[in-house]
C-alpha atoms as one frame of an Amber mdcrd trajectory, in Angstrom:
protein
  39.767  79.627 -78.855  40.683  76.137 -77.282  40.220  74.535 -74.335  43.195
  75.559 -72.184  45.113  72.426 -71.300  46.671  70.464 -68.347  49.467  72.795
 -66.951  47.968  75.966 -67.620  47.352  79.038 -64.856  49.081  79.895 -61.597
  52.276  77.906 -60.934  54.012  79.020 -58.193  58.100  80.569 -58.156  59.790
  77.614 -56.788  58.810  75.865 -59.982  61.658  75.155 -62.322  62.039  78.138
 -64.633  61.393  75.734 -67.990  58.207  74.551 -66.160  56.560  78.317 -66.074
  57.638  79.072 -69.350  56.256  76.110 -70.489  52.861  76.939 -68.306  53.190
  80.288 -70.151  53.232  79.429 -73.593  50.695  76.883 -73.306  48.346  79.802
 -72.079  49.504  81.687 -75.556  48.677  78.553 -77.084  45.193  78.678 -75.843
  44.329  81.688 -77.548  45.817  80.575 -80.893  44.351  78.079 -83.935  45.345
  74.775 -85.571  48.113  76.064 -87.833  49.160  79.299 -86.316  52.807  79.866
 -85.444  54.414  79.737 -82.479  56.664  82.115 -81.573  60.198  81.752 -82.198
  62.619  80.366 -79.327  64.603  83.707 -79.054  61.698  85.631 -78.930  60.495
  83.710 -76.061  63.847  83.635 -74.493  63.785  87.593 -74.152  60.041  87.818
 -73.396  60.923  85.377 -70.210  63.919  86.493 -69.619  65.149  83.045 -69.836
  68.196  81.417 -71.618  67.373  79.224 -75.126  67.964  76.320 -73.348  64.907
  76.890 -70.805  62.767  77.688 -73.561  64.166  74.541 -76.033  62.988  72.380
 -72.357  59.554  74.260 -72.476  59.297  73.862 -76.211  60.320  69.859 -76.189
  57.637  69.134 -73.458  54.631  70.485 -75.759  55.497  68.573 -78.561  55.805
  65.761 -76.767  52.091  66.570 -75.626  50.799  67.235 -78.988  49.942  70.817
 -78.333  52.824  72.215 -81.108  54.642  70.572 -83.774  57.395  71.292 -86.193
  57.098  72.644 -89.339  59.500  72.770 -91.731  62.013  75.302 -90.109  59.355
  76.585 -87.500  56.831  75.253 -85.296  52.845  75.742 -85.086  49.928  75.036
 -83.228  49.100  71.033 -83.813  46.110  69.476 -84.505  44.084  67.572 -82.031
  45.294  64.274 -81.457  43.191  61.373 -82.683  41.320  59.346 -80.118  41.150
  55.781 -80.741  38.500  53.956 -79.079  39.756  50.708 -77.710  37.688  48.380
 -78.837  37.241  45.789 -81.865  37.002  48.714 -84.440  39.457  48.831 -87.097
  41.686  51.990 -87.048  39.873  53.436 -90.482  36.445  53.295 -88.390  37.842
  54.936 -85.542  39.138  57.745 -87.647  36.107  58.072 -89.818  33.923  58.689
 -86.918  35.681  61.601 -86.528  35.718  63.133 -89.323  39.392  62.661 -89.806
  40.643  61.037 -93.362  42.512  57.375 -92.527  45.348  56.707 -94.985  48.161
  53.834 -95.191  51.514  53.493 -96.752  52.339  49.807 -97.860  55.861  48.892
 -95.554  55.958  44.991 -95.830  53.183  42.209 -97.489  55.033  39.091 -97.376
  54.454  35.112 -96.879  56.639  34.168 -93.786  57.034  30.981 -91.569  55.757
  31.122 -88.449  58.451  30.909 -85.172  57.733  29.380 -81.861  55.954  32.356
 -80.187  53.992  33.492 -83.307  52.590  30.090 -83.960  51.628  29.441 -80.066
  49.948  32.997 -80.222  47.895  32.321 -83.810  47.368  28.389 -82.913  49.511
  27.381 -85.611  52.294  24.757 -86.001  55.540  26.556 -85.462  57.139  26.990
 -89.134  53.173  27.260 -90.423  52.609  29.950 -93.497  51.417  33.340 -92.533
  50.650  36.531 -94.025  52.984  39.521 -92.845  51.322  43.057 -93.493  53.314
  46.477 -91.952  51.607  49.500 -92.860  52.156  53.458 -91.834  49.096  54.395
 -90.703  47.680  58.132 -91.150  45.298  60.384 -90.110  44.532  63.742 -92.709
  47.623  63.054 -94.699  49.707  62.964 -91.190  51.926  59.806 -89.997  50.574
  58.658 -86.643  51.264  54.851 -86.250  53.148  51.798 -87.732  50.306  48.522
 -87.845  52.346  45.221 -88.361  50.308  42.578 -88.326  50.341  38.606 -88.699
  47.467  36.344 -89.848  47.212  32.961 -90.560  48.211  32.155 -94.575  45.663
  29.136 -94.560  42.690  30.444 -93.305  43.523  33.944 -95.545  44.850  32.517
 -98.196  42.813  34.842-100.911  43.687  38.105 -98.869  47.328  37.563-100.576
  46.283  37.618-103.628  43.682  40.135-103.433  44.034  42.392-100.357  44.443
  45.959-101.516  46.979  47.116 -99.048  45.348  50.662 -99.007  41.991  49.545
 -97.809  40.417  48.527 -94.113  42.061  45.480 -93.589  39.347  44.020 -90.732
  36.575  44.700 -93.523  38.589  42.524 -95.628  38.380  39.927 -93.232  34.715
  40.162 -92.564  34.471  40.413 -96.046  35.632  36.183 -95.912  32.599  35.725
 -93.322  35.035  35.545 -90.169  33.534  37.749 -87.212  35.489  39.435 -84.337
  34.153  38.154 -81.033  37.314  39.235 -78.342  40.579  40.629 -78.079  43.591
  40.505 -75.603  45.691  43.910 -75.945  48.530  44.958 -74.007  49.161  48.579
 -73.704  52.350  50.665 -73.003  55.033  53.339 -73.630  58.464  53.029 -75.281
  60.336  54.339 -77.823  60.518  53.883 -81.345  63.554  51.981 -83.090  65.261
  54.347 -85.602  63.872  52.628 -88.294  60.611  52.725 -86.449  61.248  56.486
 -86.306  62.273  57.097 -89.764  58.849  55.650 -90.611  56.962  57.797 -88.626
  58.888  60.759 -89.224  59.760  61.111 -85.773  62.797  60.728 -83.567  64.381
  57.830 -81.212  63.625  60.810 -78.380  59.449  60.709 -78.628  57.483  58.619
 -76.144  55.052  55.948 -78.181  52.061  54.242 -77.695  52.852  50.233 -78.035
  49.576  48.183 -78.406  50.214  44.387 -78.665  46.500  42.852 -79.570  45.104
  38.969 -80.102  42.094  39.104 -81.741  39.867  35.777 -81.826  36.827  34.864
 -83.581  33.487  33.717 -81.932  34.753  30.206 -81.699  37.856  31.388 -79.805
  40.195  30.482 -82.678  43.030  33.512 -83.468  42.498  35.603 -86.106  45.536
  38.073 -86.155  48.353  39.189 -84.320  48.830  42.775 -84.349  51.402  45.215
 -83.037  50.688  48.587 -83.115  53.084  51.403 -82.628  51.093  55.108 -82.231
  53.106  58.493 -82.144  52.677  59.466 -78.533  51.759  63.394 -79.677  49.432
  62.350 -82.202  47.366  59.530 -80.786  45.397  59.151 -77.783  43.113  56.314
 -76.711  39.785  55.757 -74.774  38.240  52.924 -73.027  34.659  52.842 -71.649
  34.546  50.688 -68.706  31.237  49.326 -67.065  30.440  47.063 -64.170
């Protein structure tokens, strides 16, 4: 049995009808497994005595939490959602630990010229060669993020010849004797482009998880910049803060 979530118990009758049958079928939700099915809109429409369109509200709100999710013509209990620490991991490490099987799907691995903004951010010379890498990232076969990231074409000049796109892309760059000493990373919701959506699998309508991160190496020179787009019903991140 799960841990019941956020929303579940007493809520009170001046709550908006979708709200309690939402509060409802989270509690069913509680007593079910990764995998099992939901029940079907209709039935939960005469169960509550509620219209479709209540129950579609209640329905929409737990997917967008990550507590259901479609499946082909139905919809199921979901997974947990991964928890990425925020730190200078790569994504396959934080995945690994646990016990969840990373994956990528090759988007973009191109030579570009760098503009204004992306030379100023990688201490370059605007119109200076870098290396363009988008990936889909995922998590047990699952699409939860879209990784585009830019890095310097001089300094990884090897990495386009012999980066295998499938592979942990920060032990590739240790791998050339660079270490990670900081990072700046800017955190915050939006929603996808449709393209952006297509790629995920998702729609235009699902909150997202936008990290924008500068990573720098112990002598403070740039080594990437990365922007990372995370499904917000699949991901979830954690920081641990001391004084």
């Amino acid at each position: 049995m799960k841990d019941k979530g956020i929303g579940s118990g007493e809520v009170g009758e001046s709550a908006p009808k979708y709200y309690r049958v939402r509060t409802e079928l989270a509690t069913i939700i509680d007593d079910l497994d990764e995998g099992d099915p939901v029940p079907a809109e209709r039935d939960l429409a005469v169960r509550f005595e509620v219209s479709r369109e209540t129950v579609r509200q209640a329905v929409h709100e737990l997917l967008v939490e990550g507590r259901i999710q479609r499946r082909g013509r139905g919809t199921v209990v979901a997974s947990p959602k991964l928890t990425q620490p925020l730190s200078l991991c790569s994504y396959t490490e934080g995945a690994v630990s646990q016990g969840r099987v990373p994956g990528r799907e090759l988007v973009t691995f191109t030579n570009e010229r760098a503009d204004s903004e992306l030379a100023a951010d990688l201490g370059l010379s605007e119109g200076a060669a870098v290396i363009h890498l988008e990936r889909v990232l995922l998590a047990d076969g699952q699409k939860i993020g879209l990784e585009s990231t830019y890095l310097p074409a001089g300094r990884f000049a090897s990495m386009a010849r012999t980066f295998d796109p499938g592979t942990s892309l920060y032990a590739a760059i240790r791998a050339t004797g660079v270490t990670f000493d900081s990072a700046t990373e800017r955190i915050e919701t939006v929603l996808a482009s449709p393209r952006e959506a297509a790629l995920l699998d998702s729609t235009t309508a699902m909150p997202m998880l936008l990290l924008n991160r500068i990573s720098l190496d112990t002598a403070g020179v740039p080594i990437e910049r990365v922007r990372s787009l995370y499904r917000g019903d699949r991901v979830a991140f954690l920081a641990t803060l001391r004084e």
